[in-house]
N, C-alpha and C positions, 0 to 999 in steps of 0.2 A: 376738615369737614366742618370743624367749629369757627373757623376763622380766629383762633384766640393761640397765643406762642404757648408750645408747651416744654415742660422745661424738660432734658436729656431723661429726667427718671421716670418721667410721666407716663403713664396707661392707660391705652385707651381698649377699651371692648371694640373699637369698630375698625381698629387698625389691623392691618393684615402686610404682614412683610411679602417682599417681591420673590418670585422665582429665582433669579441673581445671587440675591441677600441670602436665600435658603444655604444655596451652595458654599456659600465663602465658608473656609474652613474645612470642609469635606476630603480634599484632596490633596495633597502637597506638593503642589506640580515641582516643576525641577526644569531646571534653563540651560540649554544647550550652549558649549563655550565656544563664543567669537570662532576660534580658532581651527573648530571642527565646521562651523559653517560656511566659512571661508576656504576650507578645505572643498567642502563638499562643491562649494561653486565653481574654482578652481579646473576641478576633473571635468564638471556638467558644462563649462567653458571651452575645455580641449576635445572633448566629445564632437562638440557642434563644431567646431573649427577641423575636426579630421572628417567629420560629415560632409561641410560645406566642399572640403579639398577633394571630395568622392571615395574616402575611404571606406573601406564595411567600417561600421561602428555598432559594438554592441554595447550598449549603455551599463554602467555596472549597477546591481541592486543597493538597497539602501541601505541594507542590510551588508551585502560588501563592504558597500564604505564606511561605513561606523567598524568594522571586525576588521578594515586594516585601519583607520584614524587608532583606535584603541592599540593595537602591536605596537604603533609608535608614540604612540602619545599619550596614553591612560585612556580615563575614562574621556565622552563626548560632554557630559554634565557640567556646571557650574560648582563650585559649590559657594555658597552663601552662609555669609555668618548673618544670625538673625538676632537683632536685638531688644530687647523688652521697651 
């Protein structure tokens, strides 16, 4: 607003952080593993493939497929080491 650099520790009374910026920090999202995604395409791929060939298809929930990925393969999640 001043046109002048300010330096990282600087304060200003007129600044006002973004909506965005508010959030970081709030949540600790968590990232689905390659391997469960790839899964899930996989089945959503032979779905459309017994469709196109005119078989009944009844799509499975998402909720299915995560509760059988999980019986064979742990959790769906990542896990991440996070470092300082």
């Amino acid at each position: 607003m001043h046109d002048r650099d300010v330096s990282p520790m600087g304060v200003c009374c007129l600044w006002e952080m973004n909506q965005t910026m508010r959030r970081v920090g709030m949540n600790l999202g968590r990232v689905k593993r390659h391997e469960y995604l790839m899964y899930v395409l996989a089945v959503r791929e032979q779905e459309d493939l017994e469709e196109l060939a005119g078989q009944p298809v009844k799509p499975k929930s998402l909720l299915q497929l995560r509760q059988e990925f999980e019986r064979k393969h742990g959790s769906i999640y990542a896990y991440l080491l996070l470092f300082e």
